[in-house]
ROLUM-421939 format. One record per atom (N, C-alpha, C, CB): residue in one letter; x negated, y negated, z. Coordinates in steps of 0.1 Angstrom, whole numbers, padded with zeros to 4 digits, always signed. Glycine has a CB too. Layout:
BEGIN
aXYZ;...
***
This chain:
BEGIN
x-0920-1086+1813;x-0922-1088+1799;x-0911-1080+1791;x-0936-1083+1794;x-0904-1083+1779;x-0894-1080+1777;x-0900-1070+1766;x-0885-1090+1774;x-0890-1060+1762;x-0895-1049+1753;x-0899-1056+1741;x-0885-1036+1749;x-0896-1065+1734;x-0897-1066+1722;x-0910-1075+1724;x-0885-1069+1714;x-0915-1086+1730;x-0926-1092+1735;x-0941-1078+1741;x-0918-1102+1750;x-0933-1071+1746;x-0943-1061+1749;x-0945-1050+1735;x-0938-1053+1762;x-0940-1048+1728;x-0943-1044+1719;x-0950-1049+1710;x-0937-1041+1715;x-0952-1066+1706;x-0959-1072+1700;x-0973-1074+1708;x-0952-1084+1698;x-0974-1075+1718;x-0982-1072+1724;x-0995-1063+1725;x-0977-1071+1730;x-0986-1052+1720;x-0994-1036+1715;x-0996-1036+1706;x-0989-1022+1715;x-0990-1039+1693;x-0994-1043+1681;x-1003-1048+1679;x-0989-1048+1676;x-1004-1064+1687;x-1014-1075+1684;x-1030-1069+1690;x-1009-1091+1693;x-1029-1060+1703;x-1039-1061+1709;x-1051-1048+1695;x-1034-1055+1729;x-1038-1034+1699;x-1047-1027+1687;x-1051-1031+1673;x-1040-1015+1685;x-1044-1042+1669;x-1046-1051+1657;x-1063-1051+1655;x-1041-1067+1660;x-1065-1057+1670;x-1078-1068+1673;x-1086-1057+1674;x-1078-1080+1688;x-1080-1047+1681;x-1094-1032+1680;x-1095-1018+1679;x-1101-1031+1689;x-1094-1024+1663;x-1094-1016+1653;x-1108-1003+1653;x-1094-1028+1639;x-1107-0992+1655;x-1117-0984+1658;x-1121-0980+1647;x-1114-0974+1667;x-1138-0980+1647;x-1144-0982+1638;x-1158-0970+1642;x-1145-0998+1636;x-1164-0962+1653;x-1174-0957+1654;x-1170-0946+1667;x-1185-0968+1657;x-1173-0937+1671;x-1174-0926+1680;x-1186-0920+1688;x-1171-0917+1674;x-1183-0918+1700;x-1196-0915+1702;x-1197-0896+1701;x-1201-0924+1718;x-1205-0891+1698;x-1206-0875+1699;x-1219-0867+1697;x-1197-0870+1688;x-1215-0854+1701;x-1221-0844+1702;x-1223-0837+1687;x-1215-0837+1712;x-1233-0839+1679;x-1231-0831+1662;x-1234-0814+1669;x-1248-0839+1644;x-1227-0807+1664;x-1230-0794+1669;x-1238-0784+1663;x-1219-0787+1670;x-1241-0788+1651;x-1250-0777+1642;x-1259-0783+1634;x-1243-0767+1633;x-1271-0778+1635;x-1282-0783+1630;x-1284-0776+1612;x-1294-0778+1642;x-1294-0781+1604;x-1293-0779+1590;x-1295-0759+1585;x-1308-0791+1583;x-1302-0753+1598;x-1306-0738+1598;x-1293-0731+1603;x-1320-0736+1608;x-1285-0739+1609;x-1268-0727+1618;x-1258-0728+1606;x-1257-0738+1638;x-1261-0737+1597;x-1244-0737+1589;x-1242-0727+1580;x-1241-0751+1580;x-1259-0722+1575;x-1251-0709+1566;x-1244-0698+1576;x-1265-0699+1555;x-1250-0697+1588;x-1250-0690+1597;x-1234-0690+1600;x-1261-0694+1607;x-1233-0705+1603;x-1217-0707+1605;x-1207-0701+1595;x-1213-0722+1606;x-1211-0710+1581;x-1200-0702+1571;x-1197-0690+1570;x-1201-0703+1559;x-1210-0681+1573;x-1204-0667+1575;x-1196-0660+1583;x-1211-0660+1576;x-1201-0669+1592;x-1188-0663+1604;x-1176-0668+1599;x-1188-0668+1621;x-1173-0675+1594;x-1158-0684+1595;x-1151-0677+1581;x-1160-0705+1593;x-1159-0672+1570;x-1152-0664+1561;x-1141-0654+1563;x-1159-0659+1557;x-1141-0645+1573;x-1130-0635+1581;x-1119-0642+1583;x-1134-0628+1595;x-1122-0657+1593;x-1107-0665+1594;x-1105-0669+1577;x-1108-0682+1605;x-1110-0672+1570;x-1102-0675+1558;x-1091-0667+1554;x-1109-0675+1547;x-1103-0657+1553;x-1091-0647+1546;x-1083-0644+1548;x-1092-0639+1544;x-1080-0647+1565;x-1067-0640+1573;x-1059-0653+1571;x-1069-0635+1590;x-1063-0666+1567;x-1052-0674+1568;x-1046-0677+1552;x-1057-0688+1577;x-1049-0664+1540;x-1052-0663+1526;x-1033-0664+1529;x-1064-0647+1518;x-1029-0653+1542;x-1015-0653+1536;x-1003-0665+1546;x-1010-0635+1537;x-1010-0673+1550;x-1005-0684+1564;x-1004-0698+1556;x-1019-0686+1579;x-1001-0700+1540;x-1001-0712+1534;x-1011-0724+1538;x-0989-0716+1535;x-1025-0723+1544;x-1025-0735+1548;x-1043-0739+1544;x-1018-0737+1565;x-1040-0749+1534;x-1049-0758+1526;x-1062-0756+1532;x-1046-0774+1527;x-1067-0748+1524;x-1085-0741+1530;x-1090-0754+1534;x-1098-0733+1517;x-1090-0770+1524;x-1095-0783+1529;x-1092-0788+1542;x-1091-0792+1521;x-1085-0779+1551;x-1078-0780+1568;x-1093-0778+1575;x-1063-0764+1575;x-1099-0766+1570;x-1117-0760+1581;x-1124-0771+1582;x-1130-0748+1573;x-1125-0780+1590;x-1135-0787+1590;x-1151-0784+1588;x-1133-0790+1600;x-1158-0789+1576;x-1172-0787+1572;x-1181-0784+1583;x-1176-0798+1564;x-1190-0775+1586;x-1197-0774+1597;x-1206-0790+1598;x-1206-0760+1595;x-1209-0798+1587;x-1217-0810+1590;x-1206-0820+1598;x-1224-0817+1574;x-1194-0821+1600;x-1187-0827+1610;x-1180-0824+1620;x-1180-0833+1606;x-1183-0810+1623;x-1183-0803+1637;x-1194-0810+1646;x-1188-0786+1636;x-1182-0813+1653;x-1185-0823+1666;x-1177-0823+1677;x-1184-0836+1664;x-1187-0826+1695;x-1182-0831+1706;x-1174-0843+1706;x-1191-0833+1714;x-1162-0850+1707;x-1160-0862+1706;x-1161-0866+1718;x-1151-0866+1700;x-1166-0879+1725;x-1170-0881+1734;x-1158-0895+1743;x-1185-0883+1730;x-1158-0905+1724;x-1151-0912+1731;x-1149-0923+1718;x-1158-0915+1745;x-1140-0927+1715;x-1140-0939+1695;x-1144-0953+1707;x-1112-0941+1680;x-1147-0958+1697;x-1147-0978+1702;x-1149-0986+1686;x-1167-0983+1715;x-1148-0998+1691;x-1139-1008+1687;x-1154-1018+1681;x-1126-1015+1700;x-1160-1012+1672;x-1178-1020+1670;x-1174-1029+1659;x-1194-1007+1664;x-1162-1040+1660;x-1159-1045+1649;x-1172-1062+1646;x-1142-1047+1650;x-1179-1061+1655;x-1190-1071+1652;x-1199-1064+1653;x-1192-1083+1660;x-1207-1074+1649;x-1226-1073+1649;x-1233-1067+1662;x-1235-1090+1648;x-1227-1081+1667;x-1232-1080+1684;x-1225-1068+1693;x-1229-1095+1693;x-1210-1059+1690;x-1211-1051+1695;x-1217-1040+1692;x-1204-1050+1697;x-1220-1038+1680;x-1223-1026+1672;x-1240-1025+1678;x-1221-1028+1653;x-1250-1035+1684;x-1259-1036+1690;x-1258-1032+1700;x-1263-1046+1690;x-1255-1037+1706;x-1245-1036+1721;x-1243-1017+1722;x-1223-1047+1717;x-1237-1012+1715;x-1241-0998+1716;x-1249-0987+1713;x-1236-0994+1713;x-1254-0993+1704;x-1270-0989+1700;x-1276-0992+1712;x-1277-0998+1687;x-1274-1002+1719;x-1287-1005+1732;x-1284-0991+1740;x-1283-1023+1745;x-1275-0993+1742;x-1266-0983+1753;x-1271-0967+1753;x-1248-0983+1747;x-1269-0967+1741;x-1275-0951+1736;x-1290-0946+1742;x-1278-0952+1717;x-1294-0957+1732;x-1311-0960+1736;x-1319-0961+1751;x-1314-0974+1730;x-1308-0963+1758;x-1311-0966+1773;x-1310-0954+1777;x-1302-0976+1782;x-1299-0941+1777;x-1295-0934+1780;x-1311-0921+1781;x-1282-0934+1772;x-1314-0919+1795;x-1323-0910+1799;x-1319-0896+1799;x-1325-0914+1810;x-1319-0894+1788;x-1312-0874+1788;x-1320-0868+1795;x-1311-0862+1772;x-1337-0871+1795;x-1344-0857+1805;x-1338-0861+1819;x-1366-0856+1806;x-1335-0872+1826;x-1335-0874+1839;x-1323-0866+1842;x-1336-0890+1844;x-1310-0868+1829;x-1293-0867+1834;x-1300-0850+1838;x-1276-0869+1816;x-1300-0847+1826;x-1305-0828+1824;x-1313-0824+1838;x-1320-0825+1808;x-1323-0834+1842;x-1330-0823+1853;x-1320-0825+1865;x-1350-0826+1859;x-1316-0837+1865;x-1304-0839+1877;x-1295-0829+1876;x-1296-0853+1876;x-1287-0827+1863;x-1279-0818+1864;x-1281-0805+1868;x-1274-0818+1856;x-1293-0797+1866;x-1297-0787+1868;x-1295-0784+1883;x-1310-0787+1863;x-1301-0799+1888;x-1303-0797+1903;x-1292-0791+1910;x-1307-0810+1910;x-1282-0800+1902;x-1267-0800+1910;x-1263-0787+1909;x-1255-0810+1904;x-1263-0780+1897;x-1256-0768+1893;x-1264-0759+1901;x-1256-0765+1876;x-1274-0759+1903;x-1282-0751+1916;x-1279-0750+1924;x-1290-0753+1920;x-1275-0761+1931;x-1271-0763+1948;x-1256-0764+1948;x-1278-0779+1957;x-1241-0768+1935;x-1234-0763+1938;x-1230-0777+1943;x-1237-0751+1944;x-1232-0788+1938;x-1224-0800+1940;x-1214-0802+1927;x-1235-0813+1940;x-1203-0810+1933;x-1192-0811+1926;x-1197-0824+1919;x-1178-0811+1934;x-1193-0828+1907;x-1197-0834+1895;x-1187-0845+1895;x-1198-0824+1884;x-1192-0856+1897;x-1183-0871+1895;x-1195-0877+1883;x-1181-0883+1913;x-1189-0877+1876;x-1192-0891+1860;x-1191-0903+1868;x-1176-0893+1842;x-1191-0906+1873;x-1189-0921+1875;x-1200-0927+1890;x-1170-0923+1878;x-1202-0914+1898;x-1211-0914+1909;x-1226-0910+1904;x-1205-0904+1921;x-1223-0895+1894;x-1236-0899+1887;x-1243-0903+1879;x-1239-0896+1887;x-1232-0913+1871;x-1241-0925+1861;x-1246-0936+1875;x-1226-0936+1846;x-1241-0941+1881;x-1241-0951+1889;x-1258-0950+1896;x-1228-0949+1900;x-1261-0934+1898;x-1272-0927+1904;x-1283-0929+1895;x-1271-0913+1906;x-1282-0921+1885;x-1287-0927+1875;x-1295-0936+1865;x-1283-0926+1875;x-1283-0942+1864;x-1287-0959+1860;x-1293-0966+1871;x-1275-0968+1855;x-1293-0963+1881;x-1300-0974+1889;x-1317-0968+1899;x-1286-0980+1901;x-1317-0959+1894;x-1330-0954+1890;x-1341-0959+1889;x-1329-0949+1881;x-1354-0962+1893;x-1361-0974+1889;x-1370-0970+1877;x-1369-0980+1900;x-1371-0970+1864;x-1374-0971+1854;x-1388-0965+1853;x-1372-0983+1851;x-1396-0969+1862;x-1411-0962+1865;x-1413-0954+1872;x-1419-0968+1868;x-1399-0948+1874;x-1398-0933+1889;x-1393-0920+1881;x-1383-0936+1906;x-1407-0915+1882;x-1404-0897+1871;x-1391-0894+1879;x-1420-0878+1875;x-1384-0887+1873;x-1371-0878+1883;x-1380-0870+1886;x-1355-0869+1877;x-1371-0863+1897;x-1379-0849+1907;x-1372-0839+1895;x-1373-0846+1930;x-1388-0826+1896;x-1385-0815+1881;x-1388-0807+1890;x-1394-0815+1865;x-1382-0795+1886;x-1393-0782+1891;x-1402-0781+1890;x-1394-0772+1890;x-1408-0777+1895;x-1426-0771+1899;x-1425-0767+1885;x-1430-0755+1912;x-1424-0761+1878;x-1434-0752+1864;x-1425-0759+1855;x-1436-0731+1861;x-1414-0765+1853;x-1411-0768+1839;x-1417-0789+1840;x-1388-0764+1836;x-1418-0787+1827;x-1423-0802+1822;x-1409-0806+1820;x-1434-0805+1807;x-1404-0803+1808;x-1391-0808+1804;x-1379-0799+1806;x-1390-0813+1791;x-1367-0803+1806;x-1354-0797+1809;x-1354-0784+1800;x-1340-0807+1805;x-1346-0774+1804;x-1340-0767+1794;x-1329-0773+1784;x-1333-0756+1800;x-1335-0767+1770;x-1324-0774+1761;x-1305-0767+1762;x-1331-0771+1744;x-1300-0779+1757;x-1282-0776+1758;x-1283-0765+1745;x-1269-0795+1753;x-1280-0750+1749;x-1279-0743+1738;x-1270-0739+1737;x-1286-0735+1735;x-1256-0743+1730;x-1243-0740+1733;x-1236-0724+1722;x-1236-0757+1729;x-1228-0721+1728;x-1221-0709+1720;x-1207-0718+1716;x-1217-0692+1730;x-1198-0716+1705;x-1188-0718+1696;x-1179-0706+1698;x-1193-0720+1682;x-1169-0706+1707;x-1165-0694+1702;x-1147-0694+1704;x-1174-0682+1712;x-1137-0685+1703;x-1122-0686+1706;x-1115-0696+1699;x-1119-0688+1719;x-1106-0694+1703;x-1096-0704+1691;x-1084-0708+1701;x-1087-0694+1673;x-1084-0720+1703;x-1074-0729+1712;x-1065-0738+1701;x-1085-0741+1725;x-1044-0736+1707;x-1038-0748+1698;x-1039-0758+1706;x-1024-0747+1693;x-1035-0768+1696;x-1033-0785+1701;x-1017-0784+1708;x-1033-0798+1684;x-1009-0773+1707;x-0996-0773+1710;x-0992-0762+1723;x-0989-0769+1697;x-0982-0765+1732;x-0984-0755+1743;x-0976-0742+1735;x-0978-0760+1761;x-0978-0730+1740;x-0979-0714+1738;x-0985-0716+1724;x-0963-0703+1739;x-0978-0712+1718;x-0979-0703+1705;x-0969-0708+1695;x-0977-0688+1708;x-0967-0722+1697;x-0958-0733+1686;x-0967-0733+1674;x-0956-0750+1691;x-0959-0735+1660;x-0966-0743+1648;x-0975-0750+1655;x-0958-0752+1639;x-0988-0751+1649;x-0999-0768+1654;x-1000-0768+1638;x-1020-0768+1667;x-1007-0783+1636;x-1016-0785+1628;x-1028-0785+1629;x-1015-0794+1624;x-1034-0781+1644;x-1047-0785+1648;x-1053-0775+1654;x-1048-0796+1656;x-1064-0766+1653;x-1068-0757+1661;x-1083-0762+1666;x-1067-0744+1654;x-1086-0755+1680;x-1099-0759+1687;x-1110-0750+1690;x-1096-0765+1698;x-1118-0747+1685;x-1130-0743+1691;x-1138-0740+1705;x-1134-0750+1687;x-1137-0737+1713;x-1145-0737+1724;x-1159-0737+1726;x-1141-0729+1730;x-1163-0751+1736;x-1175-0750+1732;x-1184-0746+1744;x-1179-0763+1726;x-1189-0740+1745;x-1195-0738+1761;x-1215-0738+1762;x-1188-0720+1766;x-1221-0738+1772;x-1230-0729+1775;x-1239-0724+1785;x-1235-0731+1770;x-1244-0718+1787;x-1246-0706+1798;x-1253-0713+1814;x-1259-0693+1789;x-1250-0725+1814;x-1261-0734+1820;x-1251-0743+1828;x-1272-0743+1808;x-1239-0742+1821;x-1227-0750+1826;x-1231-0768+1832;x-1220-0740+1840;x-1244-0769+1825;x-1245-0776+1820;x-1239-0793+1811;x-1248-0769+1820;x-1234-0785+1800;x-1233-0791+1790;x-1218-0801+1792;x-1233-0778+1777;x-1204-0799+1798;x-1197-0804+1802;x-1199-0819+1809;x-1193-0795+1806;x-1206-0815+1822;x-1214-0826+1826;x-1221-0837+1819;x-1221-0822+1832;x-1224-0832+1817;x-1233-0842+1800;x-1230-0848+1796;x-1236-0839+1787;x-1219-0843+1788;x-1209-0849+1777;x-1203-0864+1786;x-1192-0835+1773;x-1200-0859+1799;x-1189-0870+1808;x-1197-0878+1813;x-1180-0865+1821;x-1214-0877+1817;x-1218-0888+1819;x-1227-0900+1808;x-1224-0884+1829;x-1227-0892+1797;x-1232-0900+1785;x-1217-0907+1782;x-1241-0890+1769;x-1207-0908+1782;x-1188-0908+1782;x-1194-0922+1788;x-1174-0893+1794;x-1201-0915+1803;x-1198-0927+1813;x-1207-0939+1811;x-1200-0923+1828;x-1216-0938+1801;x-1225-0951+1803;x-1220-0963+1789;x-1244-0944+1802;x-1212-0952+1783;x-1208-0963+1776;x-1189-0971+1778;x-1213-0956+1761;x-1188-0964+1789;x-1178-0968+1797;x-1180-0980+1806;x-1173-0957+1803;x-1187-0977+1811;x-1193-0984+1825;x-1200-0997+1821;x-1206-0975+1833;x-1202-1001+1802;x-1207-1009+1795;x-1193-1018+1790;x-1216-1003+1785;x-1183-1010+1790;x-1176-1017+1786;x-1170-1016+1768;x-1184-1029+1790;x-1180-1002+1760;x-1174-1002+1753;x-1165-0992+1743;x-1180-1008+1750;x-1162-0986+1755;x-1155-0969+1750;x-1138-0981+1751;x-1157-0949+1769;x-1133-0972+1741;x-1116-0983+1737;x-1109-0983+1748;x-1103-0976+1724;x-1101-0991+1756;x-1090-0988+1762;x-1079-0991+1756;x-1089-0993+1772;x-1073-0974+1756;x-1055-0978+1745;x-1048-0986+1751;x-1044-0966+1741;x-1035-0989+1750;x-1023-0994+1757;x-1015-0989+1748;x-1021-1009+1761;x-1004-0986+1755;x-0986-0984+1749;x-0991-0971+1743;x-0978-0999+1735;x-0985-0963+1730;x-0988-0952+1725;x-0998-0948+1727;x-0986-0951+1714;x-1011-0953+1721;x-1026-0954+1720;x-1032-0946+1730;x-1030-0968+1722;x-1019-0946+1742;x-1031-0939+1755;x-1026-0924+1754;x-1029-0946+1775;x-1020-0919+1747;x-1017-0904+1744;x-1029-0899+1736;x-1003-0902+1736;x-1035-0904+1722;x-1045-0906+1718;x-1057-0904+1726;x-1043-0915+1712;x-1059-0918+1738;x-1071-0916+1743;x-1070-0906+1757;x-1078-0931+1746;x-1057-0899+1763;x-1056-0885+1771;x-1060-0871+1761;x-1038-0883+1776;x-1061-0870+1748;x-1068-0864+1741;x-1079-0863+1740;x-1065-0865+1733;x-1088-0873+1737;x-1104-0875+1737;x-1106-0871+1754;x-1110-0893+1733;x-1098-0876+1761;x-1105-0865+1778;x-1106-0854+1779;x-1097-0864+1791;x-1095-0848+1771;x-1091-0834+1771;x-1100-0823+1763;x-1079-0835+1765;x-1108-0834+1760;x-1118-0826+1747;x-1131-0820+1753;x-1123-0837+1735;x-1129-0827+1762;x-1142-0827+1772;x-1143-0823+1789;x-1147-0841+1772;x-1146-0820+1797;x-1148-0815+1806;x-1156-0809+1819;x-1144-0812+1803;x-1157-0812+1829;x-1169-0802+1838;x-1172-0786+1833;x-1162-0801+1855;x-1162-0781+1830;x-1166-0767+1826;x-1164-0763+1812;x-1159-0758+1832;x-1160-0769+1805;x-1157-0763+1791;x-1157-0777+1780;x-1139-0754+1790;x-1157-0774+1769;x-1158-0790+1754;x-1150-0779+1745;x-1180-0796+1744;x-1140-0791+1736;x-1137-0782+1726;x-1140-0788+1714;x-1124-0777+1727;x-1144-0782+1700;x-1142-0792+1690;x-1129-0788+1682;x-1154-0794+1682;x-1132-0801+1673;x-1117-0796+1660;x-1124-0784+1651;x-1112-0813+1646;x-1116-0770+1647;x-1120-0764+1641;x-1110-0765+1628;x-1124-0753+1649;x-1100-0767+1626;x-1087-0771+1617;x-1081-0783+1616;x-1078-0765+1620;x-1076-0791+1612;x-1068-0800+1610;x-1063-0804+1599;x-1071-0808+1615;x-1051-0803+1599;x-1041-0804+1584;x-1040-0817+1581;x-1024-0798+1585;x-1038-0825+1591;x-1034-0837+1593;x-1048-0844+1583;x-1030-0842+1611;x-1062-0836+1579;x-1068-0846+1571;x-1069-0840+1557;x-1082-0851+1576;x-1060-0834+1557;x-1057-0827+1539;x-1049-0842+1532;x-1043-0808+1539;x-1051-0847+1519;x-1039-0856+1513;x-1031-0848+1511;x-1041-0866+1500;x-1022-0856+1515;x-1010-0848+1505;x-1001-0855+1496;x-1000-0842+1514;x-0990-0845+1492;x-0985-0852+1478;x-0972-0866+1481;x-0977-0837+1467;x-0973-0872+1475;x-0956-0884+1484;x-0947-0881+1468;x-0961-0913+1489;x-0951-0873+1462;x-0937-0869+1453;x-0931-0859+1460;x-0939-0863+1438;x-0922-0852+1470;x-0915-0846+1472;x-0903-0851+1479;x-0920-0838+1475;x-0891-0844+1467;x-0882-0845+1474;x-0874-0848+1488;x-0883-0840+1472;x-0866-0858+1492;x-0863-0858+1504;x-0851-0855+1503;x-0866-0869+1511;x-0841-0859+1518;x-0835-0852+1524;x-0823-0864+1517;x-0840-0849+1540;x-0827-0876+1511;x-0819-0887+1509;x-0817-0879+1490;x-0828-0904+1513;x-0810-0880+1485;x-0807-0878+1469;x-0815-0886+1464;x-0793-0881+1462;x-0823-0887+1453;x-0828-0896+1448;x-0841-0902+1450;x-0820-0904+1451;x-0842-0900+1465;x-0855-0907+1474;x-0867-0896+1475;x-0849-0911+1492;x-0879-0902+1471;x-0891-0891+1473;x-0900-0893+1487;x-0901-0892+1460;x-0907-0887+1494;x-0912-0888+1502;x-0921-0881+1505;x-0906-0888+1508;x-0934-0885+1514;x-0945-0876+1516;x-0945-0862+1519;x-0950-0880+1526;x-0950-0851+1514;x-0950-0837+1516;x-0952-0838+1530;x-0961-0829+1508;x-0944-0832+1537;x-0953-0823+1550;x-0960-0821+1555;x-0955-0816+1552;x-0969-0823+1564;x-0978-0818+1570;x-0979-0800+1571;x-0976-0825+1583;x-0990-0794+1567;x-0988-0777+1572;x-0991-0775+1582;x-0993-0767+1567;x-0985-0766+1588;x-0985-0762+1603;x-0990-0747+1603;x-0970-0764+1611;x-0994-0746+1611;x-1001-0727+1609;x-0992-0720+1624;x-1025-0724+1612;x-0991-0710+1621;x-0982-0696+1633;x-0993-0695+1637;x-0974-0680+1630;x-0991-0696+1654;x-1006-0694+1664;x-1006-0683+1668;x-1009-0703+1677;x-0992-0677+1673;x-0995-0668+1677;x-1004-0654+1670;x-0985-0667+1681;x-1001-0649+1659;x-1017-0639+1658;x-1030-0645+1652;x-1014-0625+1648;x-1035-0659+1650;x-1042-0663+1649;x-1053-0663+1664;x-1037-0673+1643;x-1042-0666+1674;x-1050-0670+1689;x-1054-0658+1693;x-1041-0679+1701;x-1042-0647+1694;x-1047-0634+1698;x-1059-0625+1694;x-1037-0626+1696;x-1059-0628+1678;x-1073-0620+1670;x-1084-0627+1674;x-1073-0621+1650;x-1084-0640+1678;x-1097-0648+1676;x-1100-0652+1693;x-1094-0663+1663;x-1093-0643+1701;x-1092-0652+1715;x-1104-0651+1718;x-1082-0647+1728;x-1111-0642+1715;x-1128-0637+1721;x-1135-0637+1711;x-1130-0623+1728;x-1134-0639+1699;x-1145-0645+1685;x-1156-0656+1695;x-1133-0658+1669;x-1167-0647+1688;x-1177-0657+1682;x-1180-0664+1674;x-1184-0656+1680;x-1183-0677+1673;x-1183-0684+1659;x-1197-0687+1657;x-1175-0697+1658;x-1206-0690+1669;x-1220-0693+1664;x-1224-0695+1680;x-1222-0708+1653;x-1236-0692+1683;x-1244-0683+1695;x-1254-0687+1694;x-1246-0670+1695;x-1262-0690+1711;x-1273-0695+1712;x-1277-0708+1697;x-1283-0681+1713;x-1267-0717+1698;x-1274-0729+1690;x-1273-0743+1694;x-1270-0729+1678;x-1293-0745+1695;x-1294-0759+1704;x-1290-0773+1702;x-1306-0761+1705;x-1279-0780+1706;x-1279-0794+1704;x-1292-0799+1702;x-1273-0801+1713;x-1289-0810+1692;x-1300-0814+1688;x-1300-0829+1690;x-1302-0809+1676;x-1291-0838+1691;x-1291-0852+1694;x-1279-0857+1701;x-1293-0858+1682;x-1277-0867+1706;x-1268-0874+1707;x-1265-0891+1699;x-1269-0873+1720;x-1249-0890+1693;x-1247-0900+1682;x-1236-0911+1684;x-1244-0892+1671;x-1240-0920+1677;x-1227-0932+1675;x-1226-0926+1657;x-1232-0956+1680;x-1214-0925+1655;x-1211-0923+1643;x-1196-0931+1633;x-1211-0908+1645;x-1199-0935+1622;x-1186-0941+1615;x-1172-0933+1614;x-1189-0943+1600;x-1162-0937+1618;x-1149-0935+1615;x-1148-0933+1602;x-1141-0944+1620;x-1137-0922+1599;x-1129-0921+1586;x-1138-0919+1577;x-1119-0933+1582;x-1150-0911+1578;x-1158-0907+1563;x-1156-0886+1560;x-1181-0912+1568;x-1149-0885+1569;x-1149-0872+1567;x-1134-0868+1565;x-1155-0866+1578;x-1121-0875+1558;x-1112-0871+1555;x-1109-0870+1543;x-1106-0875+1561;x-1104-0860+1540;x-1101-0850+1528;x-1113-0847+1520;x-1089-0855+1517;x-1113-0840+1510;x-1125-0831+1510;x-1132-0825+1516;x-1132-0834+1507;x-1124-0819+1527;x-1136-0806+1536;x-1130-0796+1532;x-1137-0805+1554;x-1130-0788+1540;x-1134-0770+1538;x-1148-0766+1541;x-1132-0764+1523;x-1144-0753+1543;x-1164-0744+1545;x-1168-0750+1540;x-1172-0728+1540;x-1173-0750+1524;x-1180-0751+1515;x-1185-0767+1512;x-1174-0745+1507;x-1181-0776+1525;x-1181-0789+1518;x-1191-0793+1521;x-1171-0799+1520;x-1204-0800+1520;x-1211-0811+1519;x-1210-0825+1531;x-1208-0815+1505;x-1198-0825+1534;x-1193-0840+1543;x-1200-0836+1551;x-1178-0843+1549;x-1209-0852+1558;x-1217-0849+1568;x-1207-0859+1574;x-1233-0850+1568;x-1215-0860+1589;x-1205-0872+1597;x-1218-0885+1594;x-1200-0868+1618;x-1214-0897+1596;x-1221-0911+1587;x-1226-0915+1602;x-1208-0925+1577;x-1237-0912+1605;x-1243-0917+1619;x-1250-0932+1619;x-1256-0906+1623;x-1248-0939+1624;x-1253-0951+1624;x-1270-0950+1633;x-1240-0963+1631;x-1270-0942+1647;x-1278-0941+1658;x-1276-0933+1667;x-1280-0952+1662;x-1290-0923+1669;x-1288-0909+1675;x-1303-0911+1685;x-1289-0894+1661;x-1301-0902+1696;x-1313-0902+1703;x-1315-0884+1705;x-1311-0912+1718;x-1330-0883+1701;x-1329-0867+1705;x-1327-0864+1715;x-1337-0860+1702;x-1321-0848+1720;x-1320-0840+1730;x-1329-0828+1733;x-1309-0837+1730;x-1335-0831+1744;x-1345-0820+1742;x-1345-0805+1738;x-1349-0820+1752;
***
């Protein structure tokens, strides 16, 4: 296929699917966010002298796992993932995982959705003796990771999400997997898959990170100056100096012992510009199933 045929190709295909919903982890419930803004006040201040657009903090109501974007541009798919959700057995994943992390089995998404799902529907999973239901996912928020390697300008900083149960990683990759294994988590092509080596990256057997910054959803101005006489052009993106940002905050807490509370399919593009601490933006959930 010739480059310029293959490039139309990429065009046409991401044309057709256009991403529209996400699946995720919402991280803080309506009682953690005053809790959160207070912690996060200290990073303000320090970034009071680092030029960069307080509307960059992402609102604690769209602090999120991302799990994985898809392409729900019909009826019937947007059902189609809703089913998916709805099917998804969190006490069974949870006591399974427990089991594993007990005995010290290595963790395949793809061996144990397969386990899983084929489960027969009217067969309790095997629990421990004295608990009824799982322990809940109670995750800690803490450190500050760039999107860039060492200590380059980013626009993007990350959160670490962890918890004590090691647990929670696993989770993430096999709820990932069932709506993979359905058919409707995006597959990129051409550029696209740099994008979806990000969403992997977000997630993990041992560690999750979320977005705790991003500049890239501030507007900016397209009156400035360019490099042409005459010609104006979009402002800049701001970028923040990591290095003493990452060092002060390498071992910060941001928020401790706090329980997930659901798992979500949620709308694309409702949470750009207008954030900061102080904002109101929630993320636009279409369908959530609780977590114990």
């Amino acid at each position: 296929m010739s480059v310029t045929r293959s490039s139309k190709y990429v065009t046409d295909y991401n044309r057709k699917n256009v991403l529209t919903h996400f699946l995720c982890l919402p991280l803080l419930g309506a009682a953690s966010k005053l809790q959160y803004r207070k912690s996060v006040r200290q990073f303000l201040n320090d970034l009071a002298s680092a030029t960069v657009p307080r509307g960059a903090i992402r609102p604690p109501g769209v602090l999120h796992i991302g799990l994985g974007p898809m392409s729900l541009t019909t009826p019937d798919r947007l059902a189609a993932a809703s089913s998916v959700l709805k099917s998804i057995d969190v006490e069974a994943i949870l006591h399974k995982l427990e089991d594993q992390v007990e005995k010290g089995i290595c963790f395949s998404a793809e061996r144990f959705w397969s386990d899983i799902s084929s489960r027969p529907k009217d067969k309790a999973p095997a629990t421990p003796t004295l608990r009824i239901s799982p322990a809940p996912l109670e995750i800690t928020v803490s450190k500050l990771k760039s999107s860039e390697a060492s200590s380059s300008p980013t626009s993007r900083l990350f959160a670490q999400v962890s918890d004590s149960t090691h647990r929670l990683g696993p989770f993430c990759l096999a709820a990932r997997q069932a709506f993979k294994s359905a058919g409707l988590l995006h597959k990129p092509i051409g550029p696209a898959i740099e994008s979806e080596k990000f969403n992997e990256e977000n997630i993990s057997s041992s560690n999750s990170r979320a977005t705790f910054m991003n500049t890239g959803l501030v507007p900016r101005n397209r009156d400035v100056p360019s490099r042409t006489p005459g010609k104006l052009q979009k402002e800049p993106r701001s970028r923040i100096e990591t290095k003493v940002f990452l060092t002060t905050y390498e071992n910060h807490i941001w928020m401790k012992t706090q329980r997930l509370e659901k798992l979500s399919i949620c709308r694309m593009g409702v949470a750009r510009g207008g954030g900061g601490l102080d904002s109101d933006i929630e993320l636009s959930e279409i369908s959530s199933i609780p977590l114990p």
